[in-house]
LUMBALO-192340 format. One record per residue (C-alpha): residue number from 1; residue in three letters; z, x, y. Coordinates in steps of 0.1 Angstrom, whole numbers, padded with zeros to 4 digits. Example, Ala and Ser with C-alpha at 12.3 -4.5 7.8 and 13.67 -1.06 7.14 Angstrom:
BEGIN
nr, rest, up, east, north
1, ALA, 0078, 0123, -0045
2, SER, 0071, 0137, -0011
***
This chain:
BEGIN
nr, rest, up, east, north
1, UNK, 1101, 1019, 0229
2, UNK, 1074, 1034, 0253
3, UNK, 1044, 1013, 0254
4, UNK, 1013, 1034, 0234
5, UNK, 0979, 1038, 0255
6, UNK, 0950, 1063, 0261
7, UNK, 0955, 1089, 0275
8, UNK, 0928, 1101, 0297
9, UNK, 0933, 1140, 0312
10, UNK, 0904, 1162, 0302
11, UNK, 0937, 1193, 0299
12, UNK, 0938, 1177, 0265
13, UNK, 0903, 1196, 0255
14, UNK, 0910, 1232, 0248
15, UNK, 0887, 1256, 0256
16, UNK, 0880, 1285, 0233
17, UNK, 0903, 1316, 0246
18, UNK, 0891, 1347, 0246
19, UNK, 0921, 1370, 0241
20, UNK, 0952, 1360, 0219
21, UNK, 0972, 1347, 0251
22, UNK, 1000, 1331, 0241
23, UNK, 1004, 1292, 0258
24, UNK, 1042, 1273, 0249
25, UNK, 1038, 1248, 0229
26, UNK, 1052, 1210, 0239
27, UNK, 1079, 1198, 0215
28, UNK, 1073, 1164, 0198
29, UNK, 1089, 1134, 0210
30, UNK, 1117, 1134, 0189
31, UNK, 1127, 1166, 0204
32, UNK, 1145, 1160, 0238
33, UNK, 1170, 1176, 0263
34, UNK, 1157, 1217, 0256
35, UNK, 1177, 1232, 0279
36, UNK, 1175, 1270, 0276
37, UNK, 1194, 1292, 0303
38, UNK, 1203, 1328, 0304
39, UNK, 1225, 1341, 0333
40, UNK, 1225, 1309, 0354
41, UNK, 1239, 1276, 0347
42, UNK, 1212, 1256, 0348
43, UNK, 1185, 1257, 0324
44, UNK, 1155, 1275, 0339
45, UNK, 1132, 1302, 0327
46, UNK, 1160, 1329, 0314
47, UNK, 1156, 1361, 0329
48, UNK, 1181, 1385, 0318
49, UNK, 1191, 1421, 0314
50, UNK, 1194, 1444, 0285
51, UNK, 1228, 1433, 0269
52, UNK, 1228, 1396, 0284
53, UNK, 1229, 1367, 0261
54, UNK, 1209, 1338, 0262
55, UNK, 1214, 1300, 0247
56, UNK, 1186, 1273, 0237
57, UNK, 1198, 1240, 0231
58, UNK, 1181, 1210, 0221
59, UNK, 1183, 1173, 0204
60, UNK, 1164, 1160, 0175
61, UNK, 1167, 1119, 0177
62, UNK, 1149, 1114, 0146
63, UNK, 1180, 1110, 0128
64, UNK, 1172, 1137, 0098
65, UNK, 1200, 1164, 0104
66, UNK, 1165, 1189, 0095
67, UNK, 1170, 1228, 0092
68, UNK, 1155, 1244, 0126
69, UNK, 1145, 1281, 0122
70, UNK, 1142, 1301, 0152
71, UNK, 1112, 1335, 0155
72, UNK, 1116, 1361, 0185
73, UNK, 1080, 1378, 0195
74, UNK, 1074, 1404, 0221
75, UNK, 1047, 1399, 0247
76, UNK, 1025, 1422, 0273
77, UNK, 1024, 1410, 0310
78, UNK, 0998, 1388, 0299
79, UNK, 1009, 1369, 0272
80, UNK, 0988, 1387, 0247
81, UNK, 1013, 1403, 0221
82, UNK, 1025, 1438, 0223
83, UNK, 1018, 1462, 0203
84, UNK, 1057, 1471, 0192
85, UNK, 1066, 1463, 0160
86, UNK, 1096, 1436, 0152
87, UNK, 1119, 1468, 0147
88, UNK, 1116, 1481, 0178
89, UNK, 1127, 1453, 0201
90, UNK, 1149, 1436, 0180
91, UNK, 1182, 1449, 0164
92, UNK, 1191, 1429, 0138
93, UNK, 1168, 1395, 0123
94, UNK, 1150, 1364, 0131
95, UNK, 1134, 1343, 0110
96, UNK, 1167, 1327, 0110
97, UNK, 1180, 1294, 0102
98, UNK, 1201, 1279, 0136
99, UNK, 1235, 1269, 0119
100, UNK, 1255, 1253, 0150
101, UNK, 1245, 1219, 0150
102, UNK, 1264, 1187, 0156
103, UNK, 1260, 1145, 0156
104, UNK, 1259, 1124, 0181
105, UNK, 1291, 1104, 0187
106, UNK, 1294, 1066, 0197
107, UNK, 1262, 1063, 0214
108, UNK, 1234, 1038, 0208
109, UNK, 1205, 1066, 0202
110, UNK, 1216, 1085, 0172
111, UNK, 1208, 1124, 0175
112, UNK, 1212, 1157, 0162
113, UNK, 1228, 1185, 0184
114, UNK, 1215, 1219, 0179
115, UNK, 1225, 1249, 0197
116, UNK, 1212, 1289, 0197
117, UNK, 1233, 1319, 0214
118, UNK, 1218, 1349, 0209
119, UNK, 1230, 1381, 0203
120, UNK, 1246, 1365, 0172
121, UNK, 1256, 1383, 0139
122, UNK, 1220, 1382, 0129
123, UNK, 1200, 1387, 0160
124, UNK, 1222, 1415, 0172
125, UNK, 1206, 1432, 0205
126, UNK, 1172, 1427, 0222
127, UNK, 1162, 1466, 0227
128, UNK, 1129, 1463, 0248
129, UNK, 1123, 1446, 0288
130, UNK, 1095, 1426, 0291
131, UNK, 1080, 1392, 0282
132, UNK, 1094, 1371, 0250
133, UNK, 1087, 1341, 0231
134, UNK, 1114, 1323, 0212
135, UNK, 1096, 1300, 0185
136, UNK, 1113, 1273, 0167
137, UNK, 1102, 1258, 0131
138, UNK, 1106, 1234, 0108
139, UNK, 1121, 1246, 0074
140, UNK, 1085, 1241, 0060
141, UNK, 1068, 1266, 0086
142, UNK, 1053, 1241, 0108
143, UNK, 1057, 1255, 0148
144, UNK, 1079, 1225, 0167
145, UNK, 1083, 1240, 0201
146, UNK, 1082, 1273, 0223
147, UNK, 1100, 1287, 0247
148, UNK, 1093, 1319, 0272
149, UNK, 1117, 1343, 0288
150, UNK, 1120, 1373, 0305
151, UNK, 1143, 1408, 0299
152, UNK, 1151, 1432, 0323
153, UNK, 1157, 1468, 0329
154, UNK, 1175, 1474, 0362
155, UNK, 1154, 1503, 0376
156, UNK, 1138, 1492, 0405
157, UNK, 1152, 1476, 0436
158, UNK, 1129, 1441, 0449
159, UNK, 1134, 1432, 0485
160, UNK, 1123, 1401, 0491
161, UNK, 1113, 1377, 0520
162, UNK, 1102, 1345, 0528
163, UNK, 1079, 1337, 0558
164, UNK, 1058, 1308, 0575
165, UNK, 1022, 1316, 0569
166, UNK, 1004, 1331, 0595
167, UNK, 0970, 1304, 0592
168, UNK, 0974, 1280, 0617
169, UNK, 0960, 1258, 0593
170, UNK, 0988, 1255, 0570
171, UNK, 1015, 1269, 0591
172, UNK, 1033, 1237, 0587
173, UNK, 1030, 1235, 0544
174, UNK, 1030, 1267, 0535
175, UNK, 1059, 1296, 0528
176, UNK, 1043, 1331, 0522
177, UNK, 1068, 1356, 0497
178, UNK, 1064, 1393, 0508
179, UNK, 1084, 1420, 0493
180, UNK, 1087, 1454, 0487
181, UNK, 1092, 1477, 0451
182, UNK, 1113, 1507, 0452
183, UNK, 1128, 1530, 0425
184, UNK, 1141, 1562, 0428
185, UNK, 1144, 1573, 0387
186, UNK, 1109, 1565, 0378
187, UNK, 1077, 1578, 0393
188, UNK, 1055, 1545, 0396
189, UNK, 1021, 1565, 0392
190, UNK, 0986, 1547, 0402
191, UNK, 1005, 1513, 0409
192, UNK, 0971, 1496, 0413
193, UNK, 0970, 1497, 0375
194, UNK, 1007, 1506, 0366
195, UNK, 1028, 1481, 0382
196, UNK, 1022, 1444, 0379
197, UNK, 1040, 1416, 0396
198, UNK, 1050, 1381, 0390
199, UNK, 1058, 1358, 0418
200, UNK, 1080, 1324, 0411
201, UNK, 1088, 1290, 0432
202, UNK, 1115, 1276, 0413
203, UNK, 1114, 1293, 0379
204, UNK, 1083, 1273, 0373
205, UNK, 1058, 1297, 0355
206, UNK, 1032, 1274, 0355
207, UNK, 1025, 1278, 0389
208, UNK, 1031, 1317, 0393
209, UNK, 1008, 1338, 0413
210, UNK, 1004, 1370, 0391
211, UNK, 0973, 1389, 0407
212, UNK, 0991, 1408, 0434
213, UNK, 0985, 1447, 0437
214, UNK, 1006, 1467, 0463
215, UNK, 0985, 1470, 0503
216, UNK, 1006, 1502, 0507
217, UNK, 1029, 1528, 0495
218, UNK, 1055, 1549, 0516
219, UNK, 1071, 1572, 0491
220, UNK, 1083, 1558, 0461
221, UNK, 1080, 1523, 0481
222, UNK, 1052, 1499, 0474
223, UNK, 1052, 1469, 0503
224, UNK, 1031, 1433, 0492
225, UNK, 1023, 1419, 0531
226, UNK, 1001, 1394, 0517
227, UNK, 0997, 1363, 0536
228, UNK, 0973, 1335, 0518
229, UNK, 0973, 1349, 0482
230, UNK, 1012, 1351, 0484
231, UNK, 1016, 1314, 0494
232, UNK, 1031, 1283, 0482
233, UNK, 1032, 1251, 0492
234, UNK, 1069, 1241, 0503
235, UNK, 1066, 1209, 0485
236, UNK, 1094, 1186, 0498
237, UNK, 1132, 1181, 0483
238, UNK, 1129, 1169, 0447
239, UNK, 1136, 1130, 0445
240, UNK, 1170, 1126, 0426
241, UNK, 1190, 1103, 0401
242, UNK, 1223, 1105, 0387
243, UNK, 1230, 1080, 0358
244, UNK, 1261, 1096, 0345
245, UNK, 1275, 1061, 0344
246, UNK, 1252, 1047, 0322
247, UNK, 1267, 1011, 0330
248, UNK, 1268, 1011, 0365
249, UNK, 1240, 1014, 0393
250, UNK, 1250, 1043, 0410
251, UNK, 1224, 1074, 0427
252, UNK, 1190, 1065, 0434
253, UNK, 1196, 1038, 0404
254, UNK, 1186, 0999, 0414
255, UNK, 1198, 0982, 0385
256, UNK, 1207, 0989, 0344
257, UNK, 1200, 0960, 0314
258, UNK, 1209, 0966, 0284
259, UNK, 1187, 0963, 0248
260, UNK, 1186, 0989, 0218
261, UNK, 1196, 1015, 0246
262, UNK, 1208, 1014, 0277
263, UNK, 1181, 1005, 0305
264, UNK, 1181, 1026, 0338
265, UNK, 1158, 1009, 0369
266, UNK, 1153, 1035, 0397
267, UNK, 1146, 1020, 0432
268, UNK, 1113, 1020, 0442
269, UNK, 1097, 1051, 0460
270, UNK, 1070, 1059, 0486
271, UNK, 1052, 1086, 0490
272, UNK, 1064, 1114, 0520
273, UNK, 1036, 1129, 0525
274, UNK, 1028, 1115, 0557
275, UNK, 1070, 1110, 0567
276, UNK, 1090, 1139, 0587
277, UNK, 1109, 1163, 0570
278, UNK, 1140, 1152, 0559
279, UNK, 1165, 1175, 0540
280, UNK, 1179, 1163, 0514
281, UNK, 1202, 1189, 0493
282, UNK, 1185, 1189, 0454
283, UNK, 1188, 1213, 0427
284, UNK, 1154, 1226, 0426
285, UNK, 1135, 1203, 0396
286, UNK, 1159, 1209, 0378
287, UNK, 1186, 1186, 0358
288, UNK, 1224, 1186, 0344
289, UNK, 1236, 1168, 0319
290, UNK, 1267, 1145, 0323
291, UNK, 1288, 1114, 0309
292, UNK, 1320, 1107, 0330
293, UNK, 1332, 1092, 0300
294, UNK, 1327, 1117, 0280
295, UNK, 1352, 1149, 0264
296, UNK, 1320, 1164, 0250
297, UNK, 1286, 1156, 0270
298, UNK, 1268, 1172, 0242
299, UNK, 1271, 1147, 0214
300, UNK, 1286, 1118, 0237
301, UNK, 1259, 1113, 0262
302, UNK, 1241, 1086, 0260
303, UNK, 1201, 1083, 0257
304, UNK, 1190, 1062, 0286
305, UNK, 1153, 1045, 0293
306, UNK, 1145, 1055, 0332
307, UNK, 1121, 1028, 0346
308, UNK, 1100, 1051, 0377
309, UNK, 1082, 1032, 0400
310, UNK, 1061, 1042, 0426
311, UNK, 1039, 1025, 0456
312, UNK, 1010, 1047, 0461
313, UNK, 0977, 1026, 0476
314, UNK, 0955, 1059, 0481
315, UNK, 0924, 1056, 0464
316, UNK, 0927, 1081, 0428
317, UNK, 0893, 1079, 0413
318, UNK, 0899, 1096, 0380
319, UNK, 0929, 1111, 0389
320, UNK, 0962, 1101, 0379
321, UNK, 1000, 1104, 0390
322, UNK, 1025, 1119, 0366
323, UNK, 1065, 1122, 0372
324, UNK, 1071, 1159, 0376
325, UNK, 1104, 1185, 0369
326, UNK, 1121, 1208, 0346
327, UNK, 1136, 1181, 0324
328, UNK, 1108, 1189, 0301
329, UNK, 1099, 1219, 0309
330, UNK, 1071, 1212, 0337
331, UNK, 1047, 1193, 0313
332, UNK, 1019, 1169, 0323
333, UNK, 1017, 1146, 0290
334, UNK, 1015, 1108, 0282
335, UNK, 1054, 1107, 0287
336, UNK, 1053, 1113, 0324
337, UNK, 1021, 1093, 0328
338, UNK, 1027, 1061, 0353
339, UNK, 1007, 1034, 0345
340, UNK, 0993, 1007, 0375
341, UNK, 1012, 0974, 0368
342, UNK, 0988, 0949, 0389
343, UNK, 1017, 0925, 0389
344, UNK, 1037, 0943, 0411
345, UNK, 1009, 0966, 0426
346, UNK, 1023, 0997, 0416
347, UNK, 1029, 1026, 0394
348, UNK, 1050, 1027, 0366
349, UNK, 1063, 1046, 0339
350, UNK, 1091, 1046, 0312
351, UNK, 1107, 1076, 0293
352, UNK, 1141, 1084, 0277
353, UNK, 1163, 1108, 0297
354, UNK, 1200, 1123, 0284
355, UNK, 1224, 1108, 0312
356, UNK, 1229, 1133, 0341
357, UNK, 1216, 1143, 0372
358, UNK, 1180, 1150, 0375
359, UNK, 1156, 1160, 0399
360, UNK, 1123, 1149, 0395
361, UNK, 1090, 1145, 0422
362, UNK, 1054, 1127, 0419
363, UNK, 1023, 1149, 0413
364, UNK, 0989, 1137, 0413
365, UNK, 0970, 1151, 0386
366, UNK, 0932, 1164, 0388
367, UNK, 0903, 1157, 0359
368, UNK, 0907, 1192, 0351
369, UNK, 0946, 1191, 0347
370, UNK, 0951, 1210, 0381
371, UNK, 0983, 1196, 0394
372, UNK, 0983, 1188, 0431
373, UNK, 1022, 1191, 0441
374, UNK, 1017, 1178, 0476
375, UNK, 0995, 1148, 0471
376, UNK, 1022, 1127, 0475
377, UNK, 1054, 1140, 0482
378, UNK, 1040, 1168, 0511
379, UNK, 1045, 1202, 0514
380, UNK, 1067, 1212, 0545
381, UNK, 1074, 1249, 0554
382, UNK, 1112, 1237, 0563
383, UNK, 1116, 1233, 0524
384, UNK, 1143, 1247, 0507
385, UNK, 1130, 1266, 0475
386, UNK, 1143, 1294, 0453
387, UNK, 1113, 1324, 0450
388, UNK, 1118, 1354, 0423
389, UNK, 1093, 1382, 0426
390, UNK, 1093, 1400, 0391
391, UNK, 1076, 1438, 0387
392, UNK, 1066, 1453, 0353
393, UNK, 1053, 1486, 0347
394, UNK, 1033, 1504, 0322
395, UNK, 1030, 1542, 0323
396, UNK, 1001, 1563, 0312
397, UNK, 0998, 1558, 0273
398, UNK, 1028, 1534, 0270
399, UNK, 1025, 1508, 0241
400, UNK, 1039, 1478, 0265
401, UNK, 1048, 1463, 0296
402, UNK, 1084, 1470, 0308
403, UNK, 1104, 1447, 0336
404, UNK, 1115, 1474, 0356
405, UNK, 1133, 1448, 0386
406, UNK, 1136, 1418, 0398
407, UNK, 1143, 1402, 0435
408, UNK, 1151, 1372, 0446
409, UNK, 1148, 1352, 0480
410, UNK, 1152, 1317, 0491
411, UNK, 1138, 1296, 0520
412, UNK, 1162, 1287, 0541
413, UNK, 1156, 1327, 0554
414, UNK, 1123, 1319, 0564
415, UNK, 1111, 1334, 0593
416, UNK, 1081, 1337, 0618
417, UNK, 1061, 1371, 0608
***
């Protein structure tokens, strides 16, 4: 079991909000493994198109078999909740019970296997682009986790393209998106106002620059030449391990023991931010799950401890260092917390991971839950990273935000300006 202690980050102390905006909320421990995916294979933020389906699945590992009920929610740009009603996005129900669920098979952690496709023969179509928020319950109405995503209408073309930043400064850590918006069927009248933009680095939405307005417009073209407010710090390749062989040390894995579970000991990293570059081909954060044993790596998998630990001697005041990735969504909490172990002078942490591949990095986390990517791994502008540039548009009098386009770009096209 994971050793209990304080947890210190100041993030935990919510500040009043003003408007209704809408925050996901972390599932419980007992809930591990969402992986949510819409037209890719990996799970990342879904962005789809009308018509496409989408599929949430998740493990509960408290052993219960519970009901799971699933709530769909329309959202502005913003987060704050549109003004359609349920009937108008949504053809069909929610408020559904999910039905598909399965038990684990031979493995030490016992666990519940749930899985959501949607459309299905009560959530029938998803009418409306724009922002959405798929809710899960509990059978007595308690909220257990939340997931966004995004639907598309294909109506605007997105080119987009990656370049080093043009301040000497950080011509070395940064990459700079700049794209351009352009739709021939729709008149995109006062863009300033109208047309809103949302700018990713690996389907991470926590770190999404959203206050872009267009410099110019040719036409029916609007062109984003931004240079510093369009930046992002390369990061490095994501760190890696691949424990698909639970009993064996294989991929970035030192040794394995065996107690309740199985027991996973990663070798020991150092940070990189003062290292050359060095590629290193990863999957962007992001993670697959895998058992070469088994016929179906949904119930067969086994639920392994992971043993991090890191060799940091910078000074971190009241800061701390967390383990960082997609494997829960990008959340800072106590479960990616490493802990100084005096006895071996370094930072440690322990936390239960489905067997697979996973990418993963170490972040160095400010008092006021700022995440500092860089600390620690470096950002390089050599970097590969994936970049999606999403555009929504409201029209005079329009009720909600539509997502008229999307484009998409990845580093390895960077260029000088």
């Amino acid at each position: 079991m994971l050793k209990s202690f304080t947890f210190s980050l100041i993030f935990f102390f919510i500040a009043p909000q003003i408007s209704a905006q809408i925050t996901e909320k972390v599932e419980p421990s007992y809930i591990q493994t969402v992986q949510f995916k819409g037209a890719t294979e990996l799970s990342e933020l879904p962005i789809i198109r009308l018509g496409q389906s989408l599929e949430l699945t998740f493990d509960a590992l408290n052993g219960e078999e519970a009901d799971y009920f699933y709530r769909i929610t329309h959202h502005n740009f913003d987060w704050t909740p549109s003004d359609l009603s349920k009937s108008e996005y949504l053809d069909g129900f929610d408020d559904v019970r999910i039905t598909e669920y399965q038990n684990s098979l031979n493995t030490l952690q016992i666990y519940s296997h749930y899985k959501l496709t949607i459309p299905n023969r009560d959530t029938r179509t998803i009418k409306k682009s724009g922002n959405y928020l798929l809710s899960i319950f509990s059978s007595n109405g308690d909220l257990i986790f939340t997931r966004k995503f995004l639907v598309v209408e294909d109506i605007a073309s997105v080119g987009v393209e990656i370049k080093r930043a043009r301040d000497l400064n950080v011509i070395d850590e940064k990459q700079v998106v700049q794209f351009t918006v352009n739709s021939q069927s729709l008149l995109l009248r006062n863009p300033k106002q109208s047309v809103k933009t949302l700018v990713l680095q690996n389907s991470n939405l926590k770190t999404a620059i959203t206050d872009l307005v267009p410099q110019y417009t040719m036409g029916n073209e609007l062109i984003y030449k931004y240079d510093k407010e369009a930046a992002f710090g390369g990061g490095n390749e994501f760190l890696a391990f691949d424990n698909k062989d639970e009993r064996s040390a294989s991929n970035g894995i030192r040794s394995i023991a065996v107690t309740d579970l199985y027991e996973n000991y990663l070798f020991t990293n150092i940070p990189r931010y003062n290292r050359p570059y060095t590629y290193n081909p990863d999957i962007n954060g992001n993670f697959v799950v895998r058992n070469i044993d088994a016929r179906d790596q949904d119930i067969e998998a086994e639920y392994v401890r992971m043993h991090f630990n890191l060799q940091y001697y910078e000074d971190l005041g009241d800061k701390e260092i967390h383990v960082y990735g997609n494997f829960n969504n990008w959340t800072i909490d106590e479960s990616t917390y490493l802990r100084y172990d005096s006895e071996s002078d370094s930072y440690r942490n322990t936390r239960l991971f489905k067997q697979g591949f996973y990418n993963y990095k170490y972040v160095i986390v400010n008092r006021d839950g700022s995440i500092d990517e860089g600390a620690i791994s470096g950002d390089f502008w050599q970097t590969e990273n994936d970049y999606t540039v999403v555009v929504y548009f409201r029209d005079l009098g329009a009720r909600y935000d539509r997502i008229i386009g999307i484009g998409r770009a990845n580093s390895t096209s960077i260029t000088n300006n």
